[in-house]
N, C-alpha and C positions, 0 to 999 in steps of 0.2 A: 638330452639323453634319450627321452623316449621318442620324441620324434627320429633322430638317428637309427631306433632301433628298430623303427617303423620302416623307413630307407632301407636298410637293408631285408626285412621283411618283404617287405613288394619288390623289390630287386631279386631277391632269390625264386619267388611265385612266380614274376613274369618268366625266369630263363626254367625255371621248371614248368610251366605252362607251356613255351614256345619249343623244347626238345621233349616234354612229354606231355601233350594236348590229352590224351586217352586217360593217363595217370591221374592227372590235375583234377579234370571231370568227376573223375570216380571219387575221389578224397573230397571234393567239395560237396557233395553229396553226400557225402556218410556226413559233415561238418552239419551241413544244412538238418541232416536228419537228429543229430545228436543236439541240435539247439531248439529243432521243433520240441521233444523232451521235456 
């Protein structure tokens, strides 16, 4: 179950990653900063 959910977790990152590269950056950064915290 949680591995599936994980599959679709990184399935949906990559294809948001590869149509919005600029997007992706920016939110992984706020992610980055909000777990520095």
């Amino acid at each position: 179950m949680i591995k599936e959910i994980n599959v679709i977790n990184y399935y949906f990152c990559a294809k948001f990653f590869i149509f919005h590269p600029i997007l992706y950056n920016k939110s992984r950064l706020i992610i980055i900063k909000l777990l520095n915290y």
